[in-house]
PDB file of N, CA, C, O and CB in Angstrom:
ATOM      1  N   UNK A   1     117.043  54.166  42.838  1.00  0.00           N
ATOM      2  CA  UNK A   1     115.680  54.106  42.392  1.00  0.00           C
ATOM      3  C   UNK A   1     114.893  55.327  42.871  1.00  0.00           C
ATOM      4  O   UNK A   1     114.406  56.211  42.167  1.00  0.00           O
ATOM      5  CB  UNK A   1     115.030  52.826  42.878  1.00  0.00           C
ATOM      6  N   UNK A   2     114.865  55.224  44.030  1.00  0.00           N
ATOM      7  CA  UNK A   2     113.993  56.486  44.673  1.00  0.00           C
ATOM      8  C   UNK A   2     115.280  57.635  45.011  1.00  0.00           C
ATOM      9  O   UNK A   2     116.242  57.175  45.627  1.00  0.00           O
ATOM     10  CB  UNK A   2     112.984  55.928  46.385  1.00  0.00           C
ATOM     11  N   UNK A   3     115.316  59.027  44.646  1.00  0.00           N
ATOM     12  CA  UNK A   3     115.944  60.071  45.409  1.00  0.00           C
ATOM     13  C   UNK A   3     115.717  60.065  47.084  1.00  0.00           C
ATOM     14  O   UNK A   3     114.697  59.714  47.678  1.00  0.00           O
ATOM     15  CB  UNK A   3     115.403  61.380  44.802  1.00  0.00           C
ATOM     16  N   UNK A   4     117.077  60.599  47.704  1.00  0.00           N
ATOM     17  CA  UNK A   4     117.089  60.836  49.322  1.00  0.00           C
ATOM     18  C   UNK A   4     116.454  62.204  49.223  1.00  0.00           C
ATOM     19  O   UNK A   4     116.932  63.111  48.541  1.00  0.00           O
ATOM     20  CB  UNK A   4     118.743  60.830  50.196  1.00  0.00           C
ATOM     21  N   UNK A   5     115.449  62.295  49.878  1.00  0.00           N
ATOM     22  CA  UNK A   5     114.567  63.749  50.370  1.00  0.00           C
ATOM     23  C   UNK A   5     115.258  64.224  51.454  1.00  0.00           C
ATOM     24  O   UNK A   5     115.220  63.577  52.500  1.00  0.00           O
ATOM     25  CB  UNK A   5     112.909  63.563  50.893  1.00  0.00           C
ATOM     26  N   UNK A   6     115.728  64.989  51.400  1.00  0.00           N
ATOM     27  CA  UNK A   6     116.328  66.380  52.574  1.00  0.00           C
ATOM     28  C   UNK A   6     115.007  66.909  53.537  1.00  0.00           C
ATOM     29  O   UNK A   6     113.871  67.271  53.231  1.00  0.00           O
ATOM     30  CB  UNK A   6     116.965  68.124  51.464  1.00  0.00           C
ATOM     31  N   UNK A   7     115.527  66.810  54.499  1.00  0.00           N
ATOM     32  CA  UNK A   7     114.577  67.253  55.270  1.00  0.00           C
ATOM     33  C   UNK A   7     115.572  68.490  56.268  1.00  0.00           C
ATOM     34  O   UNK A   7     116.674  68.391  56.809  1.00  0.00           O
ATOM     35  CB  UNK A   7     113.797  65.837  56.109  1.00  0.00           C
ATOM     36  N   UNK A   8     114.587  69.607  56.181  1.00  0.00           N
ATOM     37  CA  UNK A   8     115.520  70.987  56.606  1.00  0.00           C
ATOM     38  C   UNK A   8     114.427  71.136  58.030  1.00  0.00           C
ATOM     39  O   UNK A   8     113.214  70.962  58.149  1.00  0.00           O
ATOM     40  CB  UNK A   8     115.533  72.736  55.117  1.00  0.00           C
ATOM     41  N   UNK A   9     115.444  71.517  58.942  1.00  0.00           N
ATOM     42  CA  UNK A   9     115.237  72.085  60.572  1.00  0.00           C
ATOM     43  C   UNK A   9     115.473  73.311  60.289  1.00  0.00           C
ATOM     44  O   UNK A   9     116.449  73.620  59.605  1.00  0.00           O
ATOM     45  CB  UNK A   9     116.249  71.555  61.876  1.00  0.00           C
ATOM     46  N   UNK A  10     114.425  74.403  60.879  1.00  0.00           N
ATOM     47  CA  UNK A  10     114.753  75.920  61.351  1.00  0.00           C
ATOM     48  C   UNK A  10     114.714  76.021  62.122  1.00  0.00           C
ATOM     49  O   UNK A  10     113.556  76.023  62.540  1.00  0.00           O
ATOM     50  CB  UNK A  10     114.306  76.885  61.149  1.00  0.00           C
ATOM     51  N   UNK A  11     115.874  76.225  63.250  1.00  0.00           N
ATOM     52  CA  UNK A  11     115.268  76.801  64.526  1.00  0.00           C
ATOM     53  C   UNK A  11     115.627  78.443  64.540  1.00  0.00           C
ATOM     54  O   UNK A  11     116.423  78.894  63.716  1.00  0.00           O
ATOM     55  CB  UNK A  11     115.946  75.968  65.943  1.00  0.00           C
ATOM     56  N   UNK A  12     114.946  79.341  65.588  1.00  0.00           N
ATOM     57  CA  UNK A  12     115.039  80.521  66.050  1.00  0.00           C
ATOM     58  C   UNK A  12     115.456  80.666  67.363  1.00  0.00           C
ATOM     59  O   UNK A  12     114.894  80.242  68.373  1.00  0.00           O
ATOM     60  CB  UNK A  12     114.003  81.072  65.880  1.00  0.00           C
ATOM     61  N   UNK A  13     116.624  81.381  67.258  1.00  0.00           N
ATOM     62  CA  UNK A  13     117.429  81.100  68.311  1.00  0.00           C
ATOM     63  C   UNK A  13     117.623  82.622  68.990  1.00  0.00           C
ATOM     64  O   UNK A  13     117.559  83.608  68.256  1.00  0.00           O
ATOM     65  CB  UNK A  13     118.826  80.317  67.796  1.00  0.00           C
ATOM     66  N   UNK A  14     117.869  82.766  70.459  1.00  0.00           N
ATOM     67  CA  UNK A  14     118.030  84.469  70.855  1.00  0.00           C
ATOM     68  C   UNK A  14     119.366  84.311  70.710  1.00  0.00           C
ATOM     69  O   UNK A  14     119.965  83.241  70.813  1.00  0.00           O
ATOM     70  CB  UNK A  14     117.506  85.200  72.500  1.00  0.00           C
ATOM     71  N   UNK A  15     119.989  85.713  70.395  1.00  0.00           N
ATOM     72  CA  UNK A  15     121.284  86.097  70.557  1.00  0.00           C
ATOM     73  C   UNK A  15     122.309  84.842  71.425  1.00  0.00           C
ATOM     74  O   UNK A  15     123.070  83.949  71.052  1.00  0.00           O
ATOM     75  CB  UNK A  15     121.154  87.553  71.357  1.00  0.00           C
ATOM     76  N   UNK A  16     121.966  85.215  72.374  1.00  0.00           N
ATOM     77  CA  UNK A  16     122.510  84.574  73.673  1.00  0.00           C
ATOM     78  C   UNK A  16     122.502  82.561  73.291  1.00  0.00           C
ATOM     79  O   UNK A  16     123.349  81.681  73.445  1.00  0.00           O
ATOM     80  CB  UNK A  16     121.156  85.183  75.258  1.00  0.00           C
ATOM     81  N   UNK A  17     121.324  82.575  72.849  1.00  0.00           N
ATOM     82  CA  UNK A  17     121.456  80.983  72.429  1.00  0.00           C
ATOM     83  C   UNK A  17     122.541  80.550  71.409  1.00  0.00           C
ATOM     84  O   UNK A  17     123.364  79.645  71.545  1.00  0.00           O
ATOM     85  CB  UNK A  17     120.104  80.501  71.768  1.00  0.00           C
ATOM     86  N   UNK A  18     122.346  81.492  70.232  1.00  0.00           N
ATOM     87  CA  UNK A  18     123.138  81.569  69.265  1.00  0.00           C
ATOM     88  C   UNK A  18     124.646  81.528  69.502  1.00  0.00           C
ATOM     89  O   UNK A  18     125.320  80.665  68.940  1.00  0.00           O
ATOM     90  CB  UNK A  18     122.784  82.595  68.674  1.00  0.00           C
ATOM     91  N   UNK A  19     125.238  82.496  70.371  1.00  0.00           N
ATOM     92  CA  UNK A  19     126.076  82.605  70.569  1.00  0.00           C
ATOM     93  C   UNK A  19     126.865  81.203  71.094  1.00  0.00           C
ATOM     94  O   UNK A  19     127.682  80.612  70.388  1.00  0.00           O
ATOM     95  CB  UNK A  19     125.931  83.592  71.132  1.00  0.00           C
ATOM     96  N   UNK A  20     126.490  80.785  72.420  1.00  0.00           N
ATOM     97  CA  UNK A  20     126.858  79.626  73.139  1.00  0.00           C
ATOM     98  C   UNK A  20     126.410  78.374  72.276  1.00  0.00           C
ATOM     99  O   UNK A  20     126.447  77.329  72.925  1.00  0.00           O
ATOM    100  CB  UNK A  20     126.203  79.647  74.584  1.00  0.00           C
ATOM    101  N   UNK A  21     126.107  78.276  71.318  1.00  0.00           N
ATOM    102  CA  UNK A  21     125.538  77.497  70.474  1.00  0.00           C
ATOM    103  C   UNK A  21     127.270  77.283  69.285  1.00  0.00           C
ATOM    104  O   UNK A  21     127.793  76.225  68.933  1.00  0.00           O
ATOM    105  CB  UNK A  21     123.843  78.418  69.780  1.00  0.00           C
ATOM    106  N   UNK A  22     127.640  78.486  69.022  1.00  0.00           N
ATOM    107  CA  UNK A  22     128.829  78.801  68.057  1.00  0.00           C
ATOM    108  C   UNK A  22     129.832  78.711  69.085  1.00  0.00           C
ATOM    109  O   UNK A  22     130.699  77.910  68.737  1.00  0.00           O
ATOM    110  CB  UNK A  22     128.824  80.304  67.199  1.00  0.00           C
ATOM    111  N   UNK A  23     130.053  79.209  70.196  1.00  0.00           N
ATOM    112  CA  UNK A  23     131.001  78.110  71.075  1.00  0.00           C
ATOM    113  C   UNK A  23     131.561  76.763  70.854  1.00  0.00           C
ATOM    114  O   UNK A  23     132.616  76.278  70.445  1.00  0.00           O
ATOM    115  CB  UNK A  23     130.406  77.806  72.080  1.00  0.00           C
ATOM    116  N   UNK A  24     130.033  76.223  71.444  1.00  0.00           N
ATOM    117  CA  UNK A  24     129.989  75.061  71.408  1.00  0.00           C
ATOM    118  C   UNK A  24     130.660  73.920  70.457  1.00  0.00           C
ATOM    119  O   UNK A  24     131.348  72.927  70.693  1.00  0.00           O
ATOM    120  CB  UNK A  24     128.982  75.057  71.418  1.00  0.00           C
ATOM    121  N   UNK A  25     130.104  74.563  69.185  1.00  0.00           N
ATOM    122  CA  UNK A  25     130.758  74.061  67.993  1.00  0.00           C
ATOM    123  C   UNK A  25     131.919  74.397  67.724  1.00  0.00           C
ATOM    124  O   UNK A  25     132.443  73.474  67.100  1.00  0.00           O
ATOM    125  CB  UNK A  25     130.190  74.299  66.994  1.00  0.00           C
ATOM    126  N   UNK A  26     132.238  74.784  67.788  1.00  0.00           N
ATOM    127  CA  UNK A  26     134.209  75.562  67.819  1.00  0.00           C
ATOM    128  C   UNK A  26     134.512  74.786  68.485  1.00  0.00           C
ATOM    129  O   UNK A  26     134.738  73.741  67.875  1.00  0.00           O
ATOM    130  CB  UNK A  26     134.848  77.184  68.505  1.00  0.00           C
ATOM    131  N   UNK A  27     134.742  74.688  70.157  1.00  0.00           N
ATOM    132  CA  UNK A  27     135.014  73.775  70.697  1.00  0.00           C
ATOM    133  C   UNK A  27     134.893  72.307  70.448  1.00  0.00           C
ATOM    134  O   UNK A  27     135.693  71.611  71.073  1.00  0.00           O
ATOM    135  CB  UNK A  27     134.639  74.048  71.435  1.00  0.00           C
ATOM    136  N   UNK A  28     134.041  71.694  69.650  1.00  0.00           N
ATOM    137  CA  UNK A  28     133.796  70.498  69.031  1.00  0.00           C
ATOM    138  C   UNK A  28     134.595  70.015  68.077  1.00  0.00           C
ATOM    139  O   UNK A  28     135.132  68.908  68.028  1.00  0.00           O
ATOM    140  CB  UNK A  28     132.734  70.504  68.569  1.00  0.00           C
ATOM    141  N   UNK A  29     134.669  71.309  66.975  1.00  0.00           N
ATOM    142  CA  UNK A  29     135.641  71.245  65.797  1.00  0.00           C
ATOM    143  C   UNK A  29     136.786  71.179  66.109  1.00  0.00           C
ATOM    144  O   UNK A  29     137.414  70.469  65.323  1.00  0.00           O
ATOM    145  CB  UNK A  29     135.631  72.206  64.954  1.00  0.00           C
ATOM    146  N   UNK A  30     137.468  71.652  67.023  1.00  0.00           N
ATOM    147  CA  UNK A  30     138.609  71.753  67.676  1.00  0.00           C
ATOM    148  C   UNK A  30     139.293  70.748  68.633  1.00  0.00           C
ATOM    149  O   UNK A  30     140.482  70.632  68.931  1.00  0.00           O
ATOM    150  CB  UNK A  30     138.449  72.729  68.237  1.00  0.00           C
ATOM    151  N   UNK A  31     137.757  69.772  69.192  1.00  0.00           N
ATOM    152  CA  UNK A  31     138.518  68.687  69.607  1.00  0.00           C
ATOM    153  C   UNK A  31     138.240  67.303  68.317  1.00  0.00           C
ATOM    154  O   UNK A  31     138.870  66.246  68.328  1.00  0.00           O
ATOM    155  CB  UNK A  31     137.951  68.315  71.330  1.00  0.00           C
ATOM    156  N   UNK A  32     137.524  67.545  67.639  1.00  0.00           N
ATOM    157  CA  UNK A  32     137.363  66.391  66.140  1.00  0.00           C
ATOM    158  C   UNK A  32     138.863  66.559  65.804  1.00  0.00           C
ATOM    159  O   UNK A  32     139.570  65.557  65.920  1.00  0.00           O
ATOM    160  CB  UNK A  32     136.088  66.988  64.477  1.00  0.00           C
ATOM    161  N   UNK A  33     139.409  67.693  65.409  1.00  0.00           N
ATOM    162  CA  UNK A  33     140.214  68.610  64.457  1.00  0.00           C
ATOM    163  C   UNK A  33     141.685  67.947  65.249  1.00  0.00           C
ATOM    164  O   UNK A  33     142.556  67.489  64.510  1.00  0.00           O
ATOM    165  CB  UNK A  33     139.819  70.677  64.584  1.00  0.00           C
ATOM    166  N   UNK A  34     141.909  67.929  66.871  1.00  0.00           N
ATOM    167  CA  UNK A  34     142.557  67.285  67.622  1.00  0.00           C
ATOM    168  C   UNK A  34     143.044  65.866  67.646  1.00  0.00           C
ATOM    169  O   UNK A  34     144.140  65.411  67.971  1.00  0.00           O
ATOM    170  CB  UNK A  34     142.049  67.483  68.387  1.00  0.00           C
ATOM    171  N   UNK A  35     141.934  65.276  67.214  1.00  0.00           N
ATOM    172  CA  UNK A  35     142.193  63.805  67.187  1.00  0.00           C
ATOM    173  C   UNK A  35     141.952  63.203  65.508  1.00  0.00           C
ATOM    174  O   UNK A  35     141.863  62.024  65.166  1.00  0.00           O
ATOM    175  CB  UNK A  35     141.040  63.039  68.377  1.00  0.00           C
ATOM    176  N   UNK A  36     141.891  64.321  64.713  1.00  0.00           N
ATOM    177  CA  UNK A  36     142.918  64.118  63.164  1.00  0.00           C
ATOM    178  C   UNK A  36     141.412  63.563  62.526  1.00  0.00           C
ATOM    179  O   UNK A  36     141.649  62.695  61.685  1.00  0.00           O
ATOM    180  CB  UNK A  36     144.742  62.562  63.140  1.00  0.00           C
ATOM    181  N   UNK A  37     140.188  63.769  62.656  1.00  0.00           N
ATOM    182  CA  UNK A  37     138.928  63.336  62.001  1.00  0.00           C
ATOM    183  C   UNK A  37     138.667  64.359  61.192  1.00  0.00           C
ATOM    184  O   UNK A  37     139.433  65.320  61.268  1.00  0.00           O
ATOM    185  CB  UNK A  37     137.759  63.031  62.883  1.00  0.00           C
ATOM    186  N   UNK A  38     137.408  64.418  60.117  1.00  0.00           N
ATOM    187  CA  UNK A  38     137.436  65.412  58.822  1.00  0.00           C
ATOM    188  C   UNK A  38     135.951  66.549  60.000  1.00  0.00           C
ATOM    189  O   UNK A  38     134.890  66.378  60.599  1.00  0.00           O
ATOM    190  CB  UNK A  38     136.716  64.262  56.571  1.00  0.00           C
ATOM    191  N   UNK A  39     136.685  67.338  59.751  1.00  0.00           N
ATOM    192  CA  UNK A  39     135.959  69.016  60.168  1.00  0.00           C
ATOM    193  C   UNK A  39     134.720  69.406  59.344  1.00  0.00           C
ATOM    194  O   UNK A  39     133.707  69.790  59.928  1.00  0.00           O
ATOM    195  CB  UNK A  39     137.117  70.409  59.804  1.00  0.00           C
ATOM    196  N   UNK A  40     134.772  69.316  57.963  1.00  0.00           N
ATOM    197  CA  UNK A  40     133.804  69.938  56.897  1.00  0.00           C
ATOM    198  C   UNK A  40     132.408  69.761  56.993  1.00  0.00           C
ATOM    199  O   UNK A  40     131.829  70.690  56.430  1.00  0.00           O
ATOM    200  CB  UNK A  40     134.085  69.466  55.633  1.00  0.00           C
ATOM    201  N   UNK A  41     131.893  69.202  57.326  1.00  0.00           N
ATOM    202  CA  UNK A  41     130.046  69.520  57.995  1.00  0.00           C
ATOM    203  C   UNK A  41     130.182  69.740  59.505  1.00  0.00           C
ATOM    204  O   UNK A  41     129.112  69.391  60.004  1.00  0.00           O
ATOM    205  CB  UNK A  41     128.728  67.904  57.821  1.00  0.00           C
ATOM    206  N   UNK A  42     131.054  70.178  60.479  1.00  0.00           N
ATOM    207  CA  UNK A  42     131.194  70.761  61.350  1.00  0.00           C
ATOM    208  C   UNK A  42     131.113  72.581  61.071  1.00  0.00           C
ATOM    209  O   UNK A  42     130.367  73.400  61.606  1.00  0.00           O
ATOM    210  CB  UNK A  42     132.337  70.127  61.820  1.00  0.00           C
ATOM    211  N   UNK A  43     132.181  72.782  60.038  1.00  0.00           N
ATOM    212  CA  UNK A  43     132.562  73.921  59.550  1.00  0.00           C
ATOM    213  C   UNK A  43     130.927  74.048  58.699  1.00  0.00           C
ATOM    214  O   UNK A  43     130.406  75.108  59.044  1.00  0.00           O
ATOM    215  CB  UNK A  43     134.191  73.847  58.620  1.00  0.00           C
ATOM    216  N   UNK A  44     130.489  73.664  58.218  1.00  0.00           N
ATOM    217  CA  UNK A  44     129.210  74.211  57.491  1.00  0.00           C
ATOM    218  C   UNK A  44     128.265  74.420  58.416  1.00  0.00           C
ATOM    219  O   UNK A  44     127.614  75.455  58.272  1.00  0.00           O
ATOM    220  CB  UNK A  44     128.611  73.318  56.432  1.00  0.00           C
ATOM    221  N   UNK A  45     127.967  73.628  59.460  1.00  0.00           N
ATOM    222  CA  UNK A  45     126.817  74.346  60.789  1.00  0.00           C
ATOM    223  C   UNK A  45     127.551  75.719  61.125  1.00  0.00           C
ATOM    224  O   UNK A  45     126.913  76.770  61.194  1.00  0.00           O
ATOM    225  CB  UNK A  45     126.690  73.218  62.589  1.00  0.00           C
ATOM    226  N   UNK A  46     128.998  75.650  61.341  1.00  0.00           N
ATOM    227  CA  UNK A  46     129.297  77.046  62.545  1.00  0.00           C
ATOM    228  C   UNK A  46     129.477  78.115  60.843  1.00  0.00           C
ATOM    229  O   UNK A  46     129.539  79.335  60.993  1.00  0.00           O
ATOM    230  CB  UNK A  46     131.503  76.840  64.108  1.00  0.00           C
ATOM    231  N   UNK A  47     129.524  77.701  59.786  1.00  0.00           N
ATOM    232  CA  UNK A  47     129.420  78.901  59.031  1.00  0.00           C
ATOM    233  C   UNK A  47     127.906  79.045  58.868  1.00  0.00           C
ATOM    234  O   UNK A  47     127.708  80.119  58.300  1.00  0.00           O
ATOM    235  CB  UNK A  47     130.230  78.849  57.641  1.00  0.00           C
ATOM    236  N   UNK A  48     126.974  78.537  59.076  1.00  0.00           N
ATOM    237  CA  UNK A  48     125.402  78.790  58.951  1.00  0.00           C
ATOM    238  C   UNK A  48     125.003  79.364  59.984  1.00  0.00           C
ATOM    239  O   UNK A  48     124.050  80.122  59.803  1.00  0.00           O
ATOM    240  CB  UNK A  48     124.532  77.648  58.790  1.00  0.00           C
ATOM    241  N   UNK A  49     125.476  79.258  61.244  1.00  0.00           N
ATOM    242  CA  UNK A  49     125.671  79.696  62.579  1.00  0.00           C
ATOM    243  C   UNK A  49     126.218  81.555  62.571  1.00  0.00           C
ATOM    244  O   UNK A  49     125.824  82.409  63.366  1.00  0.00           O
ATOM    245  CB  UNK A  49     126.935  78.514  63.269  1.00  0.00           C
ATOM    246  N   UNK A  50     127.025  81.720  61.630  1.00  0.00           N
ATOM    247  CA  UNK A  50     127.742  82.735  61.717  1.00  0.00           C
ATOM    248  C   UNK A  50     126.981  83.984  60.997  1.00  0.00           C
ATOM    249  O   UNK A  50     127.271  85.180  61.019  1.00  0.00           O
ATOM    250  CB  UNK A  50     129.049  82.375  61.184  1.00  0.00           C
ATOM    251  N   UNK A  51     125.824  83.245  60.301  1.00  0.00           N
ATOM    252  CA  UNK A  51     125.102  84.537  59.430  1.00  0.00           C
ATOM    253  C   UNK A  51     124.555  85.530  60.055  1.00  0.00           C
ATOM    254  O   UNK A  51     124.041  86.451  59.420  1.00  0.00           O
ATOM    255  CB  UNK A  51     124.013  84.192  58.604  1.00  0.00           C
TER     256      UNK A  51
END
């Protein structure tokens, strides 16, 4: 009946945040990815991460 409205977050991040931020997530994906769960909106933050 009604459409789901998206609601978008920007944050601004320094280098340094950014970075340990794309760590982070690697390491995450990697232990999801470990215990055989689906990766693909993991992989879409650390490729939005990567721009």
């Amino acid at each position: 009946m009604f459409g789901k409205k998206k609601n978008k977050v920007r944050l601004e991040l320094t280098h340094e945040e950014k970075r340990y931020l794309f760590q982070i997530m690697v390491w995450f994906r990697n232990k999801v990815l470990s215990e055989g769960g689906p990766t693909e909106d993991i992989d879409g933050v650390i490729l939005k991460l990567a721009r």
